[in-house]
C-alpha positions as CSV (number, residue, x, y, z in Angstrom):
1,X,-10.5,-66.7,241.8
2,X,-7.6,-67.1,244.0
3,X,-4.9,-66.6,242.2
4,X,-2.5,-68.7,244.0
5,X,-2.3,-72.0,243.0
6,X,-4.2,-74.5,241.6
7,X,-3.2,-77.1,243.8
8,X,-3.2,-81.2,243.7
9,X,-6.5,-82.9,245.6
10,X,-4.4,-85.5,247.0
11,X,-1.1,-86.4,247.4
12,X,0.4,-88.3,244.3
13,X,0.9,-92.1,244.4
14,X,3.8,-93.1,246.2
15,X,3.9,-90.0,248.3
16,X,3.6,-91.5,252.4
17,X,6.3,-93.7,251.3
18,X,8.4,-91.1,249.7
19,X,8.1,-88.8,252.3
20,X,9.0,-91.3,254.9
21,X,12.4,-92.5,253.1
22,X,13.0,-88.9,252.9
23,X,12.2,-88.4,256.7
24,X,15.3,-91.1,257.5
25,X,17.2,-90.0,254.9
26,X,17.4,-86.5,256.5
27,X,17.3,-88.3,260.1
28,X,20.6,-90.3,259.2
29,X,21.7,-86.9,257.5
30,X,21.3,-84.9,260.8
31,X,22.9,-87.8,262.7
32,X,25.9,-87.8,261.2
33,X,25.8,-83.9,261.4
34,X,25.3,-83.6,264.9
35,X,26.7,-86.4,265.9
36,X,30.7,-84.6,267.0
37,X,28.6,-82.7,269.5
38,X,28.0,-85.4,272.0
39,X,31.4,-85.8,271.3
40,X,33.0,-82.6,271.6
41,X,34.3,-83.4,275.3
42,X,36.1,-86.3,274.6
43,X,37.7,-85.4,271.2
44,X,38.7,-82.5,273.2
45,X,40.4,-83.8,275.5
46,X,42.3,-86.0,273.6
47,X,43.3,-83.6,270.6
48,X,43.8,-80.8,273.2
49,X,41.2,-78.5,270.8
50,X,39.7,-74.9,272.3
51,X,36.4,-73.7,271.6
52,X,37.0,-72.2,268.2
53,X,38.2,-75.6,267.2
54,X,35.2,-77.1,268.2
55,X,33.3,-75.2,266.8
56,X,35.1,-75.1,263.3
57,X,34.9,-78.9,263.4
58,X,31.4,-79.2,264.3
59,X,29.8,-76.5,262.1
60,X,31.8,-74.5,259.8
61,X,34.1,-77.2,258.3
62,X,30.6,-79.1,257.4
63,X,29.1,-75.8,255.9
64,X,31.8,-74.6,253.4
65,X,30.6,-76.9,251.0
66,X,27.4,-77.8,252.2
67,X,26.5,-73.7,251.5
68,X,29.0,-73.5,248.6
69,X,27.4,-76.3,246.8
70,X,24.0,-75.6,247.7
71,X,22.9,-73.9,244.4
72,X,24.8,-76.2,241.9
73,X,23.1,-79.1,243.5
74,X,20.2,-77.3,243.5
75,X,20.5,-76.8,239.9
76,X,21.5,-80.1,238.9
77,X,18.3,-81.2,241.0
78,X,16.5,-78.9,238.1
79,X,17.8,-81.7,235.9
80,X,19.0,-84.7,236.9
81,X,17.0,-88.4,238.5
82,X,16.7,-86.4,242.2
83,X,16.2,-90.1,243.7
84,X,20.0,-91.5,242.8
85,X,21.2,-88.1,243.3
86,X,20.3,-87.9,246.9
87,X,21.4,-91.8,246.9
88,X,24.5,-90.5,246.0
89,X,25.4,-88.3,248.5
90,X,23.8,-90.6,251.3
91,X,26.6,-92.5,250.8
92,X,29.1,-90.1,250.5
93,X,28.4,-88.1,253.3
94,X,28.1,-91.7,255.4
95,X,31.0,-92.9,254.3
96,X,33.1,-89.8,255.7
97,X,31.4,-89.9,259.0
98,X,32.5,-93.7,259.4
99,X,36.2,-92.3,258.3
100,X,36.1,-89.5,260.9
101,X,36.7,-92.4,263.8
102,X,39.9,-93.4,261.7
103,X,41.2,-89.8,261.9
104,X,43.8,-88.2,264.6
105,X,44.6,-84.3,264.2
106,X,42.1,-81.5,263.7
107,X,43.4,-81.2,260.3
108,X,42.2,-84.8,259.2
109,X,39.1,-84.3,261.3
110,X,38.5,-81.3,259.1
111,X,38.5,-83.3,255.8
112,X,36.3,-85.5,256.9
113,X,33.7,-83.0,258.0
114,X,34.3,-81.3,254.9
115,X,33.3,-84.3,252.6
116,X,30.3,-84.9,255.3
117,X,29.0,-81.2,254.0
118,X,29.5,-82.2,250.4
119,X,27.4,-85.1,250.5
120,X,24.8,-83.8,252.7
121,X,24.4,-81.0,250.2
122,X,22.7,-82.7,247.7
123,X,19.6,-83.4,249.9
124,X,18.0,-80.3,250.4
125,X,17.1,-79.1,246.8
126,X,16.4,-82.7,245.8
127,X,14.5,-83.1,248.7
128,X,12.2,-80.5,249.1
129,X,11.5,-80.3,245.4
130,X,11.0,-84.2,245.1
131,X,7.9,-83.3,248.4
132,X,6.8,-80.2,245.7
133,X,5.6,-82.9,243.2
134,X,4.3,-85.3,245.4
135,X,1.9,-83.0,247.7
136,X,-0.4,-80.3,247.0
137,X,0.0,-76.5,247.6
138,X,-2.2,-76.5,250.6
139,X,-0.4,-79.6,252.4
140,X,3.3,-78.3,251.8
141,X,4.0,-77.1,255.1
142,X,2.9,-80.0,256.7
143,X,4.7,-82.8,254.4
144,X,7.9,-80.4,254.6
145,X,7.6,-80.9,258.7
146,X,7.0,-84.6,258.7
147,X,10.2,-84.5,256.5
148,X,11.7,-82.1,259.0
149,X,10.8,-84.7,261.6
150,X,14.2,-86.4,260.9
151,X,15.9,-83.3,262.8
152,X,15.2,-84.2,265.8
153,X,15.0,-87.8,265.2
154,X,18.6,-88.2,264.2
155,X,19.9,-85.5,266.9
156,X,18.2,-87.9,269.4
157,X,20.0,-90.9,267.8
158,X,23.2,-89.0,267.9
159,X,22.5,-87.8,271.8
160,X,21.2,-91.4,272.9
161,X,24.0,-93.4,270.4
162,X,26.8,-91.1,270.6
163,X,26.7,-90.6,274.3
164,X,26.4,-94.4,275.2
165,X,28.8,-96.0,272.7
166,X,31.4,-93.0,273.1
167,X,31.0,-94.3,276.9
168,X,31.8,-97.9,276.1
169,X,33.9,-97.9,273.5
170,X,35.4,-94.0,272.8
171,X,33.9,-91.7,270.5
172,X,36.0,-93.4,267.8
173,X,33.2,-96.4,268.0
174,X,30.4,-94.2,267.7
175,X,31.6,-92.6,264.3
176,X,32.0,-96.2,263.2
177,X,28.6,-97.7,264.4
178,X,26.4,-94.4,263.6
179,X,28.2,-93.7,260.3
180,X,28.5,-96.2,257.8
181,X,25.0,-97.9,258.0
182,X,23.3,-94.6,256.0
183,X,25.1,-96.9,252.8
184,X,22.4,-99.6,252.9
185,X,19.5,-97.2,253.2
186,X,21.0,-95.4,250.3
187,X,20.1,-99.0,248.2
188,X,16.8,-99.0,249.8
189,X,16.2,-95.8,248.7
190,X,17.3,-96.5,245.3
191,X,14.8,-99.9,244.9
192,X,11.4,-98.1,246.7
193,X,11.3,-94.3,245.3
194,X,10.6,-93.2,242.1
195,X,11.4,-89.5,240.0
196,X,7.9,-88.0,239.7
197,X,9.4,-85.0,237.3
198,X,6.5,-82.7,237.0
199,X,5.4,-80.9,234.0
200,X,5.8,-76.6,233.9
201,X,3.1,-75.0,235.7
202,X,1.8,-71.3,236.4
203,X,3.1,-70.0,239.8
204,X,1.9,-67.3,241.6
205,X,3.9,-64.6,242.8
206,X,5.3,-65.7,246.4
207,X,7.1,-63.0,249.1
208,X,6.8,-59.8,246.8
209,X,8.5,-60.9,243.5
210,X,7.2,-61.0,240.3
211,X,6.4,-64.5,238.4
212,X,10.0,-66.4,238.0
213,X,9.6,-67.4,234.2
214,X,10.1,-70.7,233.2
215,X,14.0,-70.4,232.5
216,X,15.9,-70.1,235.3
217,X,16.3,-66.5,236.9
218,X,18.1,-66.6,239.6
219,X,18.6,-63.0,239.8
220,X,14.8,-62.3,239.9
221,X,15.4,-64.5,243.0
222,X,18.5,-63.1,245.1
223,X,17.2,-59.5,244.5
224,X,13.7,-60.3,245.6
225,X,13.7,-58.2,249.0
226,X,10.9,-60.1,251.0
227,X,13.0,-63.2,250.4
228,X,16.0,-61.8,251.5
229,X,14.0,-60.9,254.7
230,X,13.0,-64.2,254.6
231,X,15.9,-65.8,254.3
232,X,17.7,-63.7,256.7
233,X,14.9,-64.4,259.3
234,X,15.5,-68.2,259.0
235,X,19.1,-67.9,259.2
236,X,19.2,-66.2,262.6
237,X,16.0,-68.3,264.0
238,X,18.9,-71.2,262.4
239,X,21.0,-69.6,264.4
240,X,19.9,-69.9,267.4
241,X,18.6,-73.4,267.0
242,X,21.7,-74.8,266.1
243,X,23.2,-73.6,269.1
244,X,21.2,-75.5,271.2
245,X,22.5,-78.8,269.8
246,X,26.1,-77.6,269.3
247,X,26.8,-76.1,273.2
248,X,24.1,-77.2,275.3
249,X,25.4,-80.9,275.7
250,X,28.7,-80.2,276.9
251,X,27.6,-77.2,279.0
252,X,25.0,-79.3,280.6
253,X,28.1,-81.8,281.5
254,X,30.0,-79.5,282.8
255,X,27.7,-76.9,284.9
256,X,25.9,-79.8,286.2
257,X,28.9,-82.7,286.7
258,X,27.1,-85.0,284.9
259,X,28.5,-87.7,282.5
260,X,28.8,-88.0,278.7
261,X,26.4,-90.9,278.9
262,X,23.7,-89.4,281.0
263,X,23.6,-86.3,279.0
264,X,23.4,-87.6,276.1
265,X,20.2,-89.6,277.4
266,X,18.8,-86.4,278.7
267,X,19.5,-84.7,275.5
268,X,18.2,-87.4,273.3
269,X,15.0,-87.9,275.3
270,X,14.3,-83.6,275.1
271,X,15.1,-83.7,271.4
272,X,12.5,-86.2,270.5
273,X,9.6,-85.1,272.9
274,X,10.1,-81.4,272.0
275,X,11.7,-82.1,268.8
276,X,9.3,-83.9,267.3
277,X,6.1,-82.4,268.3
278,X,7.6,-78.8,268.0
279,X,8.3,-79.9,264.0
280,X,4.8,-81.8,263.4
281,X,3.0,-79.2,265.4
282,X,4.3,-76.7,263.4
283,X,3.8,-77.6,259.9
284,X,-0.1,-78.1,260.9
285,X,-0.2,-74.9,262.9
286,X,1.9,-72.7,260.1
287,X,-0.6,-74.1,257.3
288,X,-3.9,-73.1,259.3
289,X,-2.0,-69.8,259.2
290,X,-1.4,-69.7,255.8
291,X,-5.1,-70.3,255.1
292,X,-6.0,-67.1,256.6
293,X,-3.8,-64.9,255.4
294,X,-1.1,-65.0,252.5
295,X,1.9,-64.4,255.0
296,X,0.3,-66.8,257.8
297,X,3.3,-69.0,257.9
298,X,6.0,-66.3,257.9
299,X,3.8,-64.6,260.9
300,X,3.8,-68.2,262.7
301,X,7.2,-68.3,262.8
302,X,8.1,-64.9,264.1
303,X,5.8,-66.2,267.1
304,X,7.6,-69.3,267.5
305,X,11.0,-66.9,267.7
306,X,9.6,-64.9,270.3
307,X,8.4,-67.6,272.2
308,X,12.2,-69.2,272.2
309,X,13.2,-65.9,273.9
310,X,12.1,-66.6,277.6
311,X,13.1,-70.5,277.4
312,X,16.5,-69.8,276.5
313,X,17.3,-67.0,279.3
314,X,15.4,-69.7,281.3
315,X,17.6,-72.5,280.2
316,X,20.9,-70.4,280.7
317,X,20.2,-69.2,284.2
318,X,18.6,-72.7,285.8
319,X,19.5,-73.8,288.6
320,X,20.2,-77.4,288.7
321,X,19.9,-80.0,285.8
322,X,16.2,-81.0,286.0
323,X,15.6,-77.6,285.7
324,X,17.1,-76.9,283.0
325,X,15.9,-79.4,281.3
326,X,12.4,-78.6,281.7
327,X,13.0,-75.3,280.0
328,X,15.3,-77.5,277.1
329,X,12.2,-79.4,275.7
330,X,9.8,-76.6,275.1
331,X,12.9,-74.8,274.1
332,X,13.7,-77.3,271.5
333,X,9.9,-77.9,270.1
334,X,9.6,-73.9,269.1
335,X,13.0,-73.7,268.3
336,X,12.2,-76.4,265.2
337,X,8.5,-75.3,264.4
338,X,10.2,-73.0,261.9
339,X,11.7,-75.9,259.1
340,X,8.1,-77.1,257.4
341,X,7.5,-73.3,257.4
342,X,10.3,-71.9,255.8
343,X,10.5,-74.5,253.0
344,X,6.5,-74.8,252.2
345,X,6.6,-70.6,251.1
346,X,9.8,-71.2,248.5
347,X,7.6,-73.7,246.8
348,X,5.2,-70.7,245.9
349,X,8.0,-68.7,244.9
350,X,9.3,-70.1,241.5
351,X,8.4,-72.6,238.9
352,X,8.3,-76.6,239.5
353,X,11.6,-76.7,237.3
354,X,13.7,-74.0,239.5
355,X,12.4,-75.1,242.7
356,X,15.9,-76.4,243.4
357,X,17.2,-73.7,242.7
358,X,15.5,-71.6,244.7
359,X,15.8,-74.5,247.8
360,X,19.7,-74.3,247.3
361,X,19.9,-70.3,247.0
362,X,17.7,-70.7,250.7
363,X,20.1,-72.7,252.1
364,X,23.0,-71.1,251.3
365,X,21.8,-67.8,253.0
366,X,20.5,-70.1,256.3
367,X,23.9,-71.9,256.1
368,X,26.2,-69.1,255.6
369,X,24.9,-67.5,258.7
370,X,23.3,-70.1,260.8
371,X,25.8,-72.8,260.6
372,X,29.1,-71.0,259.1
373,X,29.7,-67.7,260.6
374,X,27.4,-68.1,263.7
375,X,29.5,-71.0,265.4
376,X,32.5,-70.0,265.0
377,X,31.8,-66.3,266.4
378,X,30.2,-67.7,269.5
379,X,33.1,-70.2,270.1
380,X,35.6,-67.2,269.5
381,X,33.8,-65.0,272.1
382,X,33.7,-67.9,274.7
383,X,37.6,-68.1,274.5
384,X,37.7,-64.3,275.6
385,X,35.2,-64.9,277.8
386,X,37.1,-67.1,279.4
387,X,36.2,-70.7,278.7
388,X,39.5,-72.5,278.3
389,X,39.7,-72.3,282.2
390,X,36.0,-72.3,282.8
391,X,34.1,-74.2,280.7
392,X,31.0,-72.9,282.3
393,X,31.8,-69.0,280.2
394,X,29.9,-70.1,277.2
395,X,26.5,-69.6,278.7
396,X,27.8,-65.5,278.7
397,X,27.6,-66.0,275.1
398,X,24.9,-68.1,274.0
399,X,22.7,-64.5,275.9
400,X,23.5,-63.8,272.1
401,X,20.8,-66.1,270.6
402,X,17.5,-65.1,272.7
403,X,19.1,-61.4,270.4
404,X,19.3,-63.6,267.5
405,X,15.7,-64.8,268.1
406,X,14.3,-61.3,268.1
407,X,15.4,-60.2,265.5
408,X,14.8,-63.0,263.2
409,X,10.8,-62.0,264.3
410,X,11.4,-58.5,262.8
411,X,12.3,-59.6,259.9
412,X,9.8,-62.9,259.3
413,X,7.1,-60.0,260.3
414,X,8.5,-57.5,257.5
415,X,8.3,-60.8,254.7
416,X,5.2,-61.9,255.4
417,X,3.9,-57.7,255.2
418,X,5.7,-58.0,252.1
419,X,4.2,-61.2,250.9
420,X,0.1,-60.4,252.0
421,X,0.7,-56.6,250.0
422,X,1.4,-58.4,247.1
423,X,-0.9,-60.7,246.9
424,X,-3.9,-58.1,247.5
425,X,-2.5,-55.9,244.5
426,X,-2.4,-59.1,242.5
427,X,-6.1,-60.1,243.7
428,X,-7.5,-56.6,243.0
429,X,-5.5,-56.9,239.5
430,X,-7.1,-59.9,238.7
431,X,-11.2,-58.3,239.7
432,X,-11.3,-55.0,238.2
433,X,-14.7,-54.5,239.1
434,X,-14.0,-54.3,243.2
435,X,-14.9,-51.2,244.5
């Protein structure tokens, strides 16, 4: 008998609609995290900012406590009403991004983007843990990437939204109008979804680690070393991706002389024809994976890394706008088949009761590296490259994440080795009598 899981027949009651609250809730949460990036030019150029400041505001300012407070949230999803506590932090986080259009220095821009990364923190382990008990083992992958969905669907809003209103009325108006309506989804999410707490049951041992027990061991977890490959994978494939969304606009608009507004159409329009199929295609493509071999989906996704390669030296060296473009959108789709993926194997990993955990400990490794320390290094090597008098220098830098991409392959390929050698010594465990 497979010793894997013994896995639900059908979703539980409640679960389409669950899973598409959750979709908008993580829509409206990338919105309001992506949403400075459309802005960047003109916050720039009325706060007089450089790269690195840019870059601090629109990742790693976000990220200090998003990461930070990525395991205690993910604990207290362990044992708290996951429904009000992601209510919680919808408003929070939408309430600061509202406040950022009020603010006028860097350093108040900071705070705000700070307080934007505590809210948004309590998402992801409640979340993904809240889509653990609603679906069964076998259709993880694929509920985690209609979940994912809401990447792309609130970048878009934040390309199409930020770029036209920022056009009308300053980029002041577009923190107002995009910001503060996440509060009344918050109550709707409140009145429609309910806590399905699951009872303890068996897990099977996920990525090379032994059982997790019952009780939370969280050391069994950070010392598992397929994981860390795991995690470490995701982070640079994270990377990369992120990227895309943070530089690409403003590059665009200033390699190309185009405008704020038509950018941000361009961007929005590539983000939800390749976002959107690259994230649903993905969670059905990495399952069908999964079901042939044990590391199907980590194998998956060190494809869709390799494939980024190509597109993003395409992308960086096109010739005109329409060109680059049409490497942007492919770019984009396999650039965000990774996120049903990653989060479908961490529900193998652990028990139902430390799946938060074990969601909060992922995202702190993808955060750290993807969204803190990435940004902030590539903004400080476009400065010496030159950027503050050639705007145009960053593209020298980004060369850095087709890198990224390759070796975030190496090391998906090593986890999922990892991950189908385990499970064959557990199988042959479990029959005795195989020759």
């Amino acid at each position: 008998m497979n010793a894997h899981a013994q896995p639900q027949p059908r979703p539980m009651p409640g679960a389409w609609t669950t899973l598409t609250l959750l979709s908008l809730v993580y829509a409206f949460n990338f919105l309001d995290r992506t949403l400075i990036y459309i802005l960047f030019t003109p916050i720039k150029a009325e706060l007089g900012l450089g790269e690195l400041e840019l870059a601090l505001l629109g990742s790693t300012s976000f990220v200090i406590f998003y990461t930070v407070l990525g395991v205690p949230f993910g604990r207290l999803a362990d044992r708290v009403n996951r429904v009000r506590m992601i209510a919680v932090g919808l408003v929070v986080w939408s309430v600061f991004s509202g406040l950022t259009g009020l603010m006028h220095s860097f350093e108040a821009l900071f705070a705000c983007r700070l307080m934007v990364g505590v809210g948004e923190a309590t998402l992801g382990p409640a979340a993904i843990s809240l889509l653990a008990d609603y679906f069964p083992a076998g259709r993880r992958a694929n509920a985690n990437a209609l979940y994912a969905a809401g990447v792309p669907i609130g970048a878009a809003a934040a390309m199409f939204g930020g770029g036209a209103i920022a056009q009308a009325w300053g980029w002041r108006g577009a923190f107002f109008a995009l910001g503060f309506p996440g509060v009344v989804l918050a109550a709707v999410l409140l009145l429609t979804v309910r806590e399905p707490r699951s009872k303890p049951a068996a897990t099977v041992p996920a990525l090379g680690a032994p059982v997790v027990p019952h009780r939370s061991n969280w050391r069994a977890i950070v010392n598992n070393p397929a994981l860390r490959r795991h995690t470490l994978g995701y982070a640079l494939f994270a990377l990369a991706a992120n990227a895309v969304s943070m530089w690409i606009p403003s590059l665009l608009a200033v390699k190309y002389d185009q405008e704020l507004k038509t950018v941000g159409m361009a961007m929005g329009a590539c983000t939800l024809i390749g976002g959107i199929s690259g994230s649903l295609l993905g969670g059905r493509l990495a399952d069908a994976w999964r079901a042939r071999s044990a590391g199907g989906r980590l194998r998956f996704s060190a494809t869709a890394a390799m494939v980024c390669v190509p597109l993003w030296f395409g992308l960086l060296s096109a010739p005109s706008f329409t060109v680059a473009l049409l490497f942007l959108t492919p770019l984009l789709a396999a650039a965000l088949m990774w996120l049903g993926p990653a989060s479908a194997d961490l529900a193998e990993i652990v028990a139902p009761e430390d799946r938060g955990l074990a969601v909060g400990l992922y995202f702190f490794g993808v955060n750290a590296v993807g969204y803190g320390l990435g940004p902030p290094v590539l903004g400080w090597l476009a400065e010496r490259a030159g950027s503050a008098t050639d705007p145009r220098r960053v593209a020298d830098v980004l060369v850095l994440c087709p890198v990224a991409c390759c070796v975030a392959a190496l090391c998906l390929l090593a986890a999922a080795r990892m991950r189908e050698r385990r499970v064959r010594v557990v199988e042959s465990l479990a029959s005795p009598h195989l020759a």
